[in-house]
Structure formats: structure tokens, C-alpha cells
C-alpha positions as CSV (number, residue, x, y, z in Angstrom):
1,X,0.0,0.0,0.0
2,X,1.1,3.3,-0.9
3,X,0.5,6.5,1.1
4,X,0.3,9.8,-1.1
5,X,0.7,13.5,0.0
6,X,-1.8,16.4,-0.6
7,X,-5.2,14.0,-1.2
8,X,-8.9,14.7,-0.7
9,X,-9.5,16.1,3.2
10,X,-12.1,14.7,5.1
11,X,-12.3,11.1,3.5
12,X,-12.4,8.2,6.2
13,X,-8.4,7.8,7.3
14,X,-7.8,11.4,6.1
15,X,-5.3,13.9,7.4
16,X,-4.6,17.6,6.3
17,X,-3.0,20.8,7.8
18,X,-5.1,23.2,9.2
19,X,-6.2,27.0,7.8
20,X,-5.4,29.2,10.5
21,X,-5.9,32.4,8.2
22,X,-10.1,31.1,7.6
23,X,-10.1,30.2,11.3
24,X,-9.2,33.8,12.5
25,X,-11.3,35.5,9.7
26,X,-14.7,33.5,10.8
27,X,-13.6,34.2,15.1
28,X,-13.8,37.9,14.1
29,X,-16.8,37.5,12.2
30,X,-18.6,36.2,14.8
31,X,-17.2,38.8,17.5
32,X,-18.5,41.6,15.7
33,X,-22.3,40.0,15.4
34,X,-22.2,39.6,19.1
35,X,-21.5,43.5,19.6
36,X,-24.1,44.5,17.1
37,X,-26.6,42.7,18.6
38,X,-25.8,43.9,22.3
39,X,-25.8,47.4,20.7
40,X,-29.1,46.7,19.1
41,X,-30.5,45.5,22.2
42,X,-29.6,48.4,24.2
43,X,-31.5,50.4,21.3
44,X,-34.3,48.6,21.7
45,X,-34.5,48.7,25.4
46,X,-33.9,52.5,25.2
47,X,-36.9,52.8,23.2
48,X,-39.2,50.4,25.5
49,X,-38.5,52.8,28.5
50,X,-39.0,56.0,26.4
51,X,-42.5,54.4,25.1
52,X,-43.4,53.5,28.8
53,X,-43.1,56.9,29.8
54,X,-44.6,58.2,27.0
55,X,-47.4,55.8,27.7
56,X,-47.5,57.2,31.2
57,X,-47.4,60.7,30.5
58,X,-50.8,60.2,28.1
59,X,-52.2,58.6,30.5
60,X,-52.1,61.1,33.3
61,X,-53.4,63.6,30.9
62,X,-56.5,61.2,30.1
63,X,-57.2,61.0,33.7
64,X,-58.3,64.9,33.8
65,X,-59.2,66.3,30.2
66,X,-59.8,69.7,31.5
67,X,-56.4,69.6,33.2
68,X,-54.3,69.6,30.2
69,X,-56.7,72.8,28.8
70,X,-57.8,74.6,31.6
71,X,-54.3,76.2,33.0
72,X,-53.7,77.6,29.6
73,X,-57.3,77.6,27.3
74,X,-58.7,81.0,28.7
75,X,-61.8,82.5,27.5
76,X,-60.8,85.3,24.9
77,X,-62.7,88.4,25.6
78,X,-65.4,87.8,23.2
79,X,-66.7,84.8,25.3
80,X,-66.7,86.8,28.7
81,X,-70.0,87.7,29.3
82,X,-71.5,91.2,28.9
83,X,-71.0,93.7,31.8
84,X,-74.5,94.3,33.5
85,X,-76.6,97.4,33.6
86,X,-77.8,96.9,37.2
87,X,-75.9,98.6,39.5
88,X,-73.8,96.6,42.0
89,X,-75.2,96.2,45.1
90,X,-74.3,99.0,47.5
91,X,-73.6,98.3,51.7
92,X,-74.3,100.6,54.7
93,X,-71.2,101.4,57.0
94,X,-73.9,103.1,59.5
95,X,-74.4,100.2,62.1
96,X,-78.1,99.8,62.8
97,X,-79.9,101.4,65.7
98,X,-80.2,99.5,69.0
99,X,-84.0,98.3,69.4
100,X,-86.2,100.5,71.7
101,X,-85.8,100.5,75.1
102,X,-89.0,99.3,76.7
103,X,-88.2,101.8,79.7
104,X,-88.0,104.9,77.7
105,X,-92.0,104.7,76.5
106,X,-93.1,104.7,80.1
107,X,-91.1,106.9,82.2
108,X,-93.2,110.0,81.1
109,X,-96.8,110.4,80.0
110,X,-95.3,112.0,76.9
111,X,-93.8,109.3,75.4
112,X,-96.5,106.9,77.0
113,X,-99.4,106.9,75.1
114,X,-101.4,103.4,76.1
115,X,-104.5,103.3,77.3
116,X,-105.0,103.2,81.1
117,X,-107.6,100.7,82.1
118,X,-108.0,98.5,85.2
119,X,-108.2,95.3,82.6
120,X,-105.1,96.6,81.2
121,X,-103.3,96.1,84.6
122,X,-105.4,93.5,85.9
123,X,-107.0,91.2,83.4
124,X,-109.0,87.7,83.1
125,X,-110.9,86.3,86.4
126,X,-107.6,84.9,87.8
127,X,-103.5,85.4,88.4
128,X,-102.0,81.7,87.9
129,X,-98.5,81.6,89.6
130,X,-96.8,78.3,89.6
131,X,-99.3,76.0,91.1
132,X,-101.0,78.8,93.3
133,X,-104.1,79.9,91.7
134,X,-105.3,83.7,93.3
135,X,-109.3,85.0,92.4
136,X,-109.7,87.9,91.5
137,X,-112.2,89.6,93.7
138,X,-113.3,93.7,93.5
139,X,-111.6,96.3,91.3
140,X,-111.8,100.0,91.9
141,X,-110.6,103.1,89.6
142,X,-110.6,106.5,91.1
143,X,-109.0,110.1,90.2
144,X,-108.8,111.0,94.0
145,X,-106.0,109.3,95.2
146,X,-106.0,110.2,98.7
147,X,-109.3,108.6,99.5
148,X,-107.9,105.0,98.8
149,X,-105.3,105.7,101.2
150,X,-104.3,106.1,104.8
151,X,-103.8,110.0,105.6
152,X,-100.5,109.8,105.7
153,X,-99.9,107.8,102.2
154,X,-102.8,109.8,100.9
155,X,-101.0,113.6,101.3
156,X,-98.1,112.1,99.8
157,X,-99.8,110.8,97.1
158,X,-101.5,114.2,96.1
159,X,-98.4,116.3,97.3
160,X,-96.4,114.5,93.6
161,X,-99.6,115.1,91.8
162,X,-100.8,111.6,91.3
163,X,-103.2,110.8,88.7
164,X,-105.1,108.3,89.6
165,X,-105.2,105.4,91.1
166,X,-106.5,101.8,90.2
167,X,-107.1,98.9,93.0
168,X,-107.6,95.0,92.3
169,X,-108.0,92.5,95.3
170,X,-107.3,88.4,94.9
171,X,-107.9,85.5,97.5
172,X,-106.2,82.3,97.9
173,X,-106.7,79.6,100.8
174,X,-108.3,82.8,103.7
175,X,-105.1,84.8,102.5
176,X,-106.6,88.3,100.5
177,X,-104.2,90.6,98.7
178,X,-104.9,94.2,97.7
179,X,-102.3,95.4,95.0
180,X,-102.9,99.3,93.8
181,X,-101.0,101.1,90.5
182,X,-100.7,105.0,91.0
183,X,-100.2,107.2,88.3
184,X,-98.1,109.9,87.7
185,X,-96.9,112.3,85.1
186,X,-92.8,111.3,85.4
187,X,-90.8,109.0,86.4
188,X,-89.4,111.3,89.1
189,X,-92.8,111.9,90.4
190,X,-93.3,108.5,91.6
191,X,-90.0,107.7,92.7
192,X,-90.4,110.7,95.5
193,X,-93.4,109.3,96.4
194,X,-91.9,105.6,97.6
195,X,-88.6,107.8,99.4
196,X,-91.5,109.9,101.4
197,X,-94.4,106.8,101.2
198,X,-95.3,106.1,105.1
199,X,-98.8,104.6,105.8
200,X,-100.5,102.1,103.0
201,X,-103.1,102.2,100.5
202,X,-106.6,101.1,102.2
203,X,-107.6,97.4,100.9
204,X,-110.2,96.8,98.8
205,X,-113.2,94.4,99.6
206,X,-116.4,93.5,98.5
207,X,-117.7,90.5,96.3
208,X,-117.7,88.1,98.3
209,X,-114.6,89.7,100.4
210,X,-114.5,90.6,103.6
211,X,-113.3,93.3,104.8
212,X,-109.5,92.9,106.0
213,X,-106.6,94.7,107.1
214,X,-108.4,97.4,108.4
215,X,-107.4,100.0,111.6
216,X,-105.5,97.7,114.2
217,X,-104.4,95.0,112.8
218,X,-101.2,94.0,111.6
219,X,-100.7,93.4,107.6
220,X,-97.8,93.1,105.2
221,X,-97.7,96.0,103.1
222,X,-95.2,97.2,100.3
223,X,-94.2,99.9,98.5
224,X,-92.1,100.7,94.8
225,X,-92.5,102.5,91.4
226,X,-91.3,101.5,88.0
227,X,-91.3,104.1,85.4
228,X,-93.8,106.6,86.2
229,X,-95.8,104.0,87.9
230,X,-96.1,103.7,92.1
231,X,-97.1,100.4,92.7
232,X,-98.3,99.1,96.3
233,X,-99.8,96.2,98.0
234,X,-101.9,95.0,101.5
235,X,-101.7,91.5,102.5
236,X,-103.6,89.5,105.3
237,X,-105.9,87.4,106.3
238,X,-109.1,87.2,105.4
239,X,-110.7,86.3,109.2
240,X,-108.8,89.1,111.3
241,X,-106.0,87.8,112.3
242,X,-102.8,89.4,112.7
243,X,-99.9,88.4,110.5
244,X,-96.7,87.6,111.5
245,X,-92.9,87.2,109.9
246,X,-93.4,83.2,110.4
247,X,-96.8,83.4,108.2
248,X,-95.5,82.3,104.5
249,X,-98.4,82.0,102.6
250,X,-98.9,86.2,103.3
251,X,-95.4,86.4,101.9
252,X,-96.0,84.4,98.9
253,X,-99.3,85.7,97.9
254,X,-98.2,89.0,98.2
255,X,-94.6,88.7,96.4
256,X,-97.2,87.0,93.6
257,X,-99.2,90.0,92.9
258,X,-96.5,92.5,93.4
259,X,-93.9,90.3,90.9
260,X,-97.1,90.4,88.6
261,X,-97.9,94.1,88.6
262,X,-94.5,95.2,88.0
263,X,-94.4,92.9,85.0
264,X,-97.4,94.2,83.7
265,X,-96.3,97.7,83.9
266,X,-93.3,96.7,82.0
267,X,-95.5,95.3,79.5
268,X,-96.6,98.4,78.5
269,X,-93.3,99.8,77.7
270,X,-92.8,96.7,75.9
271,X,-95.8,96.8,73.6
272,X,-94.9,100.2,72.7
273,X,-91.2,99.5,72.0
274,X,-92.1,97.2,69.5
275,X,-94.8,99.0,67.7
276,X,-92.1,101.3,67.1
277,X,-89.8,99.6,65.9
278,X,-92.1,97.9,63.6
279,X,-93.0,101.8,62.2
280,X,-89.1,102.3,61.7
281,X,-88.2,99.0,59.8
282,X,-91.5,99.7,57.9
């Protein structure tokens, strides 16, 4: 068998030498793919992130439609509505006046012009306090002063010019109350008379009252003025007795009709504060 040099490479048995030059040719070949691609890649990842955000941005301005308009579309000045011809509305500075004081329509019988009636004063059949119930008994109007008072009471009374002078009398439980509104032209007028006041106003009886409180016995008696009002009252009891500082319902019955009186005198200012206040507020 012979062996030759130089034969076809790759047969069964074969043996060659190898190309070193082709070997280092295809290496770099395939080095420079592998950079492209990691170039590419980067690219391509570049662009993923860039589209994300993108995508993110849109989004946010999908999630408010007015907000991507609203900070820079302003209405032009042919969309602004027209001015208006009605005047703008206009405010006071001057602070309102206080409301009437009740006290100033009664202190003078200028200012207070009310009626003065015993029903005014003294009204219905009855004066419910609480759960004390007091009956009104007899009533009494009368110009001379004097006579429905004790001398004494009675010259001060007509020494201030008192008008008149109106009397009702209420019963509860053998316990009778007199309580009398004078009249006078000022306030000053019937506040001299309670300083200078000594005596009492006579009680009232009749109607199915006896007569109590009368010369000799001992009563509860009380004297004060509101505006140009004097007010007084006689308590006691009903059967003679005398009454004494341990005899509470006398106390009671008569705080009762005095509390009540002064309110009612109050009332009057009252009435006539509002009505003017209504005529100023039209």
C-alpha cells in the first residue's frame, strides 16, 4: 500500500493541515455579530422605557381632560359675558340702631301713650302663679287718690300730683291681697313718692270679700315704682288675724301679685317699643 501527499480532506483515514488564516477570519466575524446585537439591544430597550413613559405621561393627561386645557385655554374676551346694567349692590357702613328700650315709653306720659284701664293692669278672672291659683275679687278706679289711702300715704300721694289710682284684690286659701298702680306724670314723680311713702293704701273688699286689714291689725304692706308707675300692696288674712314674719303664705301671695304688677307695667313699655320699631323698619 502506498500513502500519497496532498489527497482529498475529510475522507475516512484522512489527514490535512489546518487554515489558521479562515479560522481567525470567521472568530472575528462572529465577534462583531455579538457586539451588534448587544448594541441593538440596548437600542431597543432604550426605546421600550422611552414608550413607557410616554405611555404614562398620556395617561395622566387622560385622567383629567380639563387639566391639560384649563391652566392655559382661557376665554378670549369675546366669550366673557356682557357687563350688566344693574348697579352693584351697594352696603351701609352706618351700624343699625339698638332696638327701643322698653323703659324709655313709660317713664313719662309724653312718650306713653297706652290706654290706662283696670283690665289693662289686671286682666282675666284669675293670676295663675306656679301651682297657686289667686281670684280675682273687687276692682276700683278712682282720680282722688288720697281717698284710697291712709292720711298719711294719701297727702303724699297728692303732694307728687298723682293721677289716679287703680285697686284690684285676689284671694287664695283665707289669705286676701290688695295690690294698687298710682299714676303719675314722670318717672321722678313716683319715685319721690316711695322715698317719702309712710302709711299704706286702704284694701279693697267686697264681692264676696270681707273686709281685711283694716285700723289695728297687723298686715304686710309694700311699697315701689317703675317708670312713672307707684305700685303698692296690702296682704292678710281674710278672718282678722294678725300676720306675722313666720306666716309664709302672706309672703308668697303677696310677692305674687307684686312680681305680677310690676311685669305688667313693663308690659306696656314693651308693647310700645315694639310697635315702634315695627314703624321704623316699615
Amino acid at each position: 500500500m502506498s500513502f500519497g501527499h496532498g489527497g482529498p480532506s475529510g475522507g475516512p483515514g484522512g489527514s490535512r493541515t489546518p487554515d489558521w488564516a479562515a479560522l481567525a477570519e470567521e472568530s472575528a466575524a462572529k465577534s462583531r455579530r455579538r457586539k451588534w446585537l448587544m448594541i441593538g439591544g440596548g437600542v431597543l430597550a432604550t426605546a421600550a422605557v422611552a414608550a413607557v413613559v410616554a405611555t404614562a405621561v398620556v395617561s395622566t393627561g387622560r385622567g383629567d381632560p380639563e387639566a391639560a386645557t384649563s391652566a392655559s385655554a382661557l376665554p378670549g374676551p369675546e366669550e366673557l359675558p356682557p357687563e350688566s346694567a344693574e348697579p352693584a349692590p351697594s352696603f351701609s357702613s352706618v351700624a343699625p340702631a339698638p332696638p327701643p328700650d322698653p323703659m324709655d315709653f313709660i317713664t313719662d306720659e309724653k312718650t306713653d301713650r297706652e290706654p290706662v284701664t283696670v283690665e289693662g293692669f289686671f286682666p282675666g278672672r284669675k293670676l295663675t302663679s306656679g301651682d297657686r291659683v289667686h281670684l280675682k275679687g273687687p276692682t276700683a278706679r278712682t282720680t282722688q287718690c288720697a281717698s284710697a289711702a291712709n292720711s298719711a300715704l294719701g297727702a303724699v300721694l297728692t303732694r307728687h300730683g298723682c293721677d289716679e289710682l287703680i285697686r284690684a284684690t285676689y284671694t287664695r286659701d283665707g289669705v286676701a291681697v290688695t295690690v294698687g298702680v298710682a299714676v303719675f306724670s314722670t318717672e321722678a314723680e313716683a319715685k319721690k313718692v316711695v322715698e317719702e311713702a309712710t302709711g299704706g293704701m286702704a284694701s279693697l273688699s267686697g264681692g264676696g270679700v270681707p273686709a281685711f286689714c283694716r285700723t289695728g291689725v297687723v298686715c304686710r304692706r309694700t311699697t315701689n315704682s317703675y317708670g312713672r308707675y307707684a305700685y303698692f300692696s296690702v296682704t292678710g288674712f281674710t278672718d282678722g288675724r294678725n300676720v306675722t314674719k313666720d306666716d309664709g303664705p302672706v309672703y308668697t301671695a303677696g310677692d305674687d301679685l307684686t312680681n305680677f304688677t310690676f311685669h305688667q307695667i313693663r308690659h306696656r313699655g314693651e308693647v310700645q317699643a315694639s310697635a315702634a320699631a315695627s314703624a321704623a323698619t316699615g
